[in-house]
Residue, then its C-alpha position, 0 to 999 in steps of 0.5 A: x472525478x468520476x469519469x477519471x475513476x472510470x477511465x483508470x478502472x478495468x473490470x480485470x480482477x488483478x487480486x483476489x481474497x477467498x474465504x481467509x481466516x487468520x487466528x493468534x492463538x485463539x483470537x480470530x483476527x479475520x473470519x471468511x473474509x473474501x473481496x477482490x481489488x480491480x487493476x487500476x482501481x484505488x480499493x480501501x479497507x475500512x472499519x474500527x480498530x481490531x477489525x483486522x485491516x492491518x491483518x488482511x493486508x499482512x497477509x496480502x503480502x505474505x508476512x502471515x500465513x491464512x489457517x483457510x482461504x487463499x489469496x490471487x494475485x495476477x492469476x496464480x493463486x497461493x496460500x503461502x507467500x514470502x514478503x520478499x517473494x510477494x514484493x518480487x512479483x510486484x507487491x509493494x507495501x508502506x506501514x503503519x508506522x514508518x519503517x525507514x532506514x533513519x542514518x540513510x538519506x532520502x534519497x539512499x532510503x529510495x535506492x533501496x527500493x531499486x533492489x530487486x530490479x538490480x541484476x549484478x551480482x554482489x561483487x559489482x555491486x561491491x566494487x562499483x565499477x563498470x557494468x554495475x556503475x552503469x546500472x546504479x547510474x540508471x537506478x538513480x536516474x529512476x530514483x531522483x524522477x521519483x524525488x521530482x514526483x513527490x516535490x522532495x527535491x529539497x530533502x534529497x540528501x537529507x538523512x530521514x532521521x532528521x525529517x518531520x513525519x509527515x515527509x518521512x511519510x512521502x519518502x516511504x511512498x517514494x521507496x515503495x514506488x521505487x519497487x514498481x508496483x502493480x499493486x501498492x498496498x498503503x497501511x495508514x499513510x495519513x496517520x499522524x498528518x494535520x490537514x495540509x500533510x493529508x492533502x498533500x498525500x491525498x493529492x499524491x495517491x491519486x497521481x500515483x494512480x493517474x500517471x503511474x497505473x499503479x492499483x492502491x489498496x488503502x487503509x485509513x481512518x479518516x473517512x472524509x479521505x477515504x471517500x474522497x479517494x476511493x472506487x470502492x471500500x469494503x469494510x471490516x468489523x470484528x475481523x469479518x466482512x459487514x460491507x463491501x461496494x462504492x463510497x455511497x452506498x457503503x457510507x449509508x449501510x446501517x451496519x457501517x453507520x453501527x460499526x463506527x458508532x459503536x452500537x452493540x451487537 
Protein backbone atom coordinates (compact mmCIF):
# COMPACT_ATOMS: atom_id res chain seq x y z
CA UNK A 1 0.00 0.00 0.00
CA UNK A 2 2.64 2.07 0.38
CA UNK A 3 4.09 2.26 -2.68
CA UNK A 4 0.56 2.53 -4.44
CA UNK A 5 0.31 5.79 -1.78
CA UNK A 6 3.68 7.11 -3.17
CA UNK A 7 3.09 6.21 -6.89
CA UNK A 8 -0.71 8.20 -6.97
CA UNK A 9 0.98 11.37 -4.56
CA UNK A 10 2.76 14.67 -6.26
CA UNK A 11 4.43 17.09 -4.18
CA UNK A 12 2.14 19.76 -6.35
CA UNK A 13 0.14 21.43 -3.68
CA UNK A 14 -3.24 21.50 -5.57
CA UNK A 15 -5.15 23.51 -2.31
CA UNK A 16 -3.90 25.47 0.28
CA UNK A 17 -5.38 26.72 3.57
CA UNK A 18 -3.67 29.92 5.09
CA UNK A 19 -4.20 31.27 8.66
CA UNK A 20 -8.36 30.71 8.24
CA UNK A 21 -10.53 31.65 10.84
CA UNK A 22 -14.11 31.53 10.84
CA UNK A 23 -16.35 32.76 14.02
CA UNK A 24 -20.48 32.57 14.47
CA UNK A 25 -21.47 35.18 16.23
CA UNK A 26 -18.90 35.06 19.06
CA UNK A 27 -18.04 31.21 18.96
CA UNK A 28 -14.82 30.73 17.09
CA UNK A 29 -15.45 27.56 14.89
CA UNK A 30 -11.83 27.71 13.53
CA UNK A 31 -8.62 29.91 14.45
CA UNK A 32 -5.45 30.29 12.16
CA UNK A 33 -5.84 26.99 10.72
CA UNK A 34 -3.40 26.45 7.74
CA UNK A 35 -2.41 23.08 6.00
CA UNK A 36 -2.42 22.38 2.37
CA UNK A 37 -3.88 18.87 0.43
CA UNK A 38 -0.97 17.46 -2.52
CA UNK A 39 -2.86 16.37 -5.74
CA UNK A 40 -3.38 12.98 -5.85
CA UNK A 41 -3.23 12.37 -2.25
CA UNK A 42 -6.03 11.16 0.04
CA UNK A 43 -5.76 13.88 3.23
CA UNK A 44 -8.04 13.45 6.12
CA UNK A 45 -9.45 15.94 8.68
CA UNK A 46 -9.76 14.46 12.11
CA UNK A 47 -10.54 15.48 15.66
CA UNK A 48 -13.37 15.31 18.30
CA UNK A 49 -16.65 16.64 17.59
CA UNK A 50 -16.90 20.81 17.68
CA UNK A 51 -13.12 20.85 16.36
CA UNK A 52 -14.45 22.39 13.24
CA UNK A 53 -14.02 19.89 10.49
CA UNK A 54 -17.19 20.04 8.87
CA UNK A 55 -16.53 24.09 9.08
CA UNK A 56 -13.17 23.80 7.27
CA UNK A 57 -14.54 21.88 4.55
CA UNK A 58 -17.37 24.52 4.20
CA UNK A 59 -15.21 26.91 3.60
CA UNK A 60 -13.23 24.97 1.21
CA UNK A 61 -15.96 25.11 -1.13
CA UNK A 62 -17.09 28.16 -0.60
CA UNK A 63 -20.62 27.71 1.47
CA UNK A 64 -18.65 30.07 4.26
CA UNK A 65 -17.00 33.07 4.01
CA UNK A 66 -13.15 33.21 6.17
CA UNK A 67 -13.23 36.48 8.70
CA UNK A 68 -9.13 35.97 7.95
CA UNK A 69 -7.09 33.57 6.06
CA UNK A 70 -7.54 32.54 2.74
CA UNK A 71 -7.75 29.41 0.65
CA UNK A 72 -5.56 28.12 -2.97
CA UNK A 73 -7.05 26.19 -5.26
CA UNK A 74 -4.95 25.29 -8.41
CA UNK A 75 -2.93 28.55 -8.16
CA UNK A 76 -5.62 31.11 -7.87
CA UNK A 77 -6.15 32.20 -4.38
CA UNK A 78 -9.59 33.61 -2.87
CA UNK A 79 -11.09 34.56 0.18
CA UNK A 80 -14.51 34.56 -1.14
CA UNK A 81 -16.13 31.81 -3.30
CA UNK A 82 -19.41 30.48 -4.31
CA UNK A 83 -20.48 26.70 -3.99
CA UNK A 84 -21.55 26.76 -7.43
CA UNK A 85 -18.44 28.74 -8.72
CA UNK A 86 -16.10 26.39 -6.37
CA UNK A 87 -17.95 23.28 -7.85
CA UNK A 88 -17.35 24.90 -11.53
CA UNK A 89 -13.49 25.04 -11.14
CA UNK A 90 -13.53 21.32 -10.00
CA UNK A 91 -14.54 20.85 -6.32
CA UNK A 92 -16.78 18.54 -5.50
CA UNK A 93 -18.38 17.68 -2.11
CA UNK A 94 -20.81 14.82 -0.26
CA UNK A 95 -22.15 15.47 3.29
CA UNK A 96 -22.63 14.72 6.29
CA UNK A 97 -25.98 13.78 5.94
CA UNK A 98 -27.19 12.56 2.60
CA UNK A 99 -28.28 15.44 0.52
CA UNK A 100 -30.24 13.66 -2.61
CA UNK A 101 -33.20 14.29 -4.50
CA UNK A 102 -35.39 11.40 -2.58
CA UNK A 103 -38.38 11.11 -5.77
CA UNK A 104 -35.41 10.78 -8.43
CA UNK A 105 -33.81 7.65 -9.22
CA UNK A 106 -30.37 6.58 -8.97
CA UNK A 107 -29.54 7.17 -11.81
CA UNK A 108 -31.39 10.96 -12.52
CA UNK A 109 -29.72 11.55 -8.90
CA UNK A 110 -26.23 10.96 -10.91
CA UNK A 111 -27.27 12.85 -14.03
CA UNK A 112 -27.58 15.67 -11.87
CA UNK A 113 -24.04 15.69 -11.32
CA UNK A 114 -23.55 16.24 -15.30
CA UNK A 115 -24.96 19.57 -14.92
CA UNK A 116 -22.32 22.05 -15.12
CA UNK A 117 -20.71 19.92 -18.05
CA UNK A 118 -23.59 20.49 -20.10
CA UNK A 119 -23.69 23.25 -22.73
CA UNK A 120 -26.96 23.50 -24.38
CA UNK A 121 -29.11 26.12 -23.50
CA UNK A 122 -32.44 25.52 -21.48
CA UNK A 123 -34.31 25.35 -24.57
CA UNK A 124 -32.60 22.11 -25.95
CA UNK A 125 -32.76 20.99 -22.87
CA UNK A 126 -36.13 21.56 -22.65
CA UNK A 127 -37.17 20.15 -26.08
CA UNK A 128 -34.77 17.44 -25.82
CA UNK A 129 -34.25 17.00 -29.52
CA UNK A 130 -31.19 17.22 -31.70
CA UNK A 131 -28.09 18.65 -30.54
CA UNK A 132 -28.82 18.26 -26.92
CA UNK A 133 -30.33 14.52 -27.00
CA UNK A 134 -26.87 14.06 -28.35
CA UNK A 135 -25.48 15.42 -25.68
CA UNK A 136 -27.47 13.95 -22.76
CA UNK A 137 -27.02 10.54 -24.50
CA UNK A 138 -23.34 11.16 -23.72
CA UNK A 139 -23.94 12.45 -20.16
CA UNK A 140 -25.48 8.99 -19.77
CA UNK A 141 -23.11 6.94 -21.16
CA UNK A 142 -20.81 8.80 -18.41
CA UNK A 143 -23.50 8.21 -15.99
CA UNK A 144 -24.16 4.61 -16.22
CA UNK A 145 -20.08 3.99 -16.34
CA UNK A 146 -20.11 5.59 -12.89
CA UNK A 147 -23.22 2.94 -12.06
CA UNK A 148 -20.99 -0.12 -13.22
CA UNK A 149 -18.00 1.92 -10.80
CA UNK A 150 -19.69 1.76 -7.82
CA UNK A 151 -21.41 -2.13 -8.71
CA UNK A 152 -25.12 -0.04 -8.28
CA UNK A 153 -26.19 -1.43 -11.81
CA UNK A 154 -29.24 -3.26 -9.57
CA UNK A 155 -30.51 0.32 -8.04
CA UNK A 156 -30.15 2.18 -11.43
CA UNK A 157 -33.67 2.85 -11.87
CA UNK A 158 -34.47 2.53 -8.24
CA UNK A 159 -35.96 6.26 -6.90
CA UNK A 160 -33.00 6.66 -3.72
CA UNK A 161 -35.97 7.54 -1.50
CA UNK A 162 -36.35 3.82 -1.30
CA UNK A 163 -32.67 3.03 -0.90
CA UNK A 164 -31.02 1.81 2.61
CA UNK A 165 -28.61 4.15 3.70
CA UNK A 166 -25.61 3.08 3.14
CA UNK A 167 -26.42 2.84 -0.76
CA UNK A 168 -27.73 6.11 -0.64
CA UNK A 169 -24.27 6.78 0.57
CA UNK A 170 -22.59 5.21 -2.76
CA UNK A 171 -25.03 6.98 -4.83
CA UNK A 172 -24.06 10.41 -3.34
CA UNK A 173 -20.41 9.54 -4.34
CA UNK A 174 -21.42 8.65 -7.51
CA UNK A 175 -23.05 12.16 -8.10
CA UNK A 176 -20.04 13.79 -6.97
CA UNK A 177 -18.03 11.68 -9.11
CA UNK A 178 -20.51 12.46 -12.13
CA UNK A 179 -19.05 16.62 -11.60
CA UNK A 180 -15.50 15.19 -12.41
CA UNK A 181 -13.54 16.41 -9.71
CA UNK A 182 -10.05 17.33 -9.10
CA UNK A 183 -10.60 17.36 -5.43
CA UNK A 184 -13.41 15.35 -3.86
CA UNK A 185 -13.98 16.67 -0.66
CA UNK A 186 -16.10 13.69 1.71
CA UNK A 187 -17.76 14.78 4.74
CA UNK A 188 -18.34 11.35 6.95
CA UNK A 189 -19.12 9.26 4.31
CA UNK A 190 -18.94 6.31 6.45
CA UNK A 191 -21.33 7.58 9.18
CA UNK A 192 -24.21 5.42 10.03
CA UNK A 193 -22.70 1.97 7.91
CA UNK A 194 -21.93 -1.51 9.94
CA UNK A 195 -18.95 -3.12 8.95
CA UNK A 196 -19.60 -4.28 5.41
CA UNK A 197 -20.96 -1.01 4.15
CA UNK A 198 -17.69 0.86 5.63
CA UNK A 199 -15.60 -1.85 3.80
CA UNK A 200 -17.34 -1.60 0.69
CA UNK A 201 -16.76 2.47 0.91
CA UNK A 202 -13.36 2.25 1.91
CA UNK A 203 -12.57 0.01 -0.97
CA UNK A 204 -14.72 2.34 -3.09
CA UNK A 205 -12.30 5.82 -1.97
CA UNK A 206 -9.12 4.27 -2.80
CA UNK A 207 -10.55 3.08 -6.57
CA UNK A 208 -11.58 6.54 -6.86
CA UNK A 209 -8.13 7.73 -6.03
CA UNK A 210 -6.31 4.81 -7.91
CA UNK A 211 -8.51 4.81 -11.47
CA UNK A 212 -9.89 8.19 -11.52
CA UNK A 213 -6.72 10.44 -9.94
CA UNK A 214 -9.29 12.08 -8.05
CA UNK A 215 -7.69 13.87 -4.58
CA UNK A 216 -9.77 13.07 -1.55
CA UNK A 217 -9.97 15.13 1.30
CA UNK A 218 -11.89 12.86 3.89
CA UNK A 219 -13.61 13.58 7.25
CA UNK A 220 -14.27 10.42 9.68
CA UNK A 221 -14.72 9.49 12.77
CA UNK A 222 -13.88 6.16 12.74
CA UNK A 223 -10.24 6.14 13.00
CA UNK A 224 -8.96 2.42 12.11
CA UNK A 225 -10.60 3.79 8.47
CA UNK A 226 -8.80 6.90 8.70
CA UNK A 227 -5.52 5.01 9.14
CA UNK A 228 -6.23 2.94 6.60
CA UNK A 229 -6.78 5.36 4.16
CA UNK A 230 -5.11 8.04 4.50
CA UNK A 231 -1.05 9.85 3.17
CA UNK A 232 -1.81 12.34 5.81
CA UNK A 233 -4.01 13.76 8.43
CA UNK A 234 -4.24 16.83 10.19
CA UNK A 235 -6.17 17.23 13.03
CA UNK A 236 -8.12 19.63 14.67
CA UNK A 237 -9.18 20.43 18.29
CA UNK A 238 -11.33 23.31 19.38
CA UNK A 239 -11.04 24.69 15.92
CA UNK A 240 -7.38 24.84 15.76
CA UNK A 241 -4.57 22.75 14.19
CA UNK A 242 -2.60 20.27 17.39
CA UNK A 243 -1.25 18.05 14.44
CA UNK A 244 -0.73 17.56 10.94
CA UNK A 245 1.60 14.60 9.03
CA UNK A 246 1.48 10.95 8.02
CA UNK A 247 -0.64 8.24 9.92
CA UNK A 248 2.07 7.10 12.36
CA UNK A 249 3.33 9.89 13.55
CA UNK A 250 -0.16 11.60 13.94
CA UNK A 251 -1.55 8.25 15.93
CA UNK A 252 1.49 8.54 18.46
CA UNK A 253 1.07 12.68 19.28
CA UNK A 254 0.45 13.01 22.81
CA UNK A 255 -1.63 15.94 22.04
CA UNK A 256 -4.03 13.60 19.25
CA UNK A 257 -4.00 10.82 22.02
CA UNK A 258 -5.30 13.71 24.61
CA UNK A 259 -7.73 15.18 22.37
CA UNK A 260 -9.54 11.67 21.71
CA UNK A 261 -9.45 11.02 25.28
CA UNK A 262 -10.81 13.80 26.43
CA UNK A 263 -8.04 14.87 28.76
CA UNK A 264 -8.54 18.65 30.07
CA UNK A 265 -6.60 21.34 29.13
Amino acid sequence: MTNERERRQSNDIILAVEDVTLSFGGVRAITGVSFDIRKGEIRAIIGPNGAGKTSMLNVINGFYFPEEGRITFRGQTRQRMRPHVAASQGIARTFQNVALFKGMTTLDNIMVGRTLKMHKGLFWQIWRHGPALAEEVEHRKVAEEIIDFLEIQHIRKTPVGRLPYGLQKRVELGRALAMEPDLLLLDEPMAGMNLEEKEDMSRFIVDVNNQYGTTIALIEHDIGVVMDLSDRIVVLEYGRKIADGKPEVVKSDQRVIDAYLGVAH
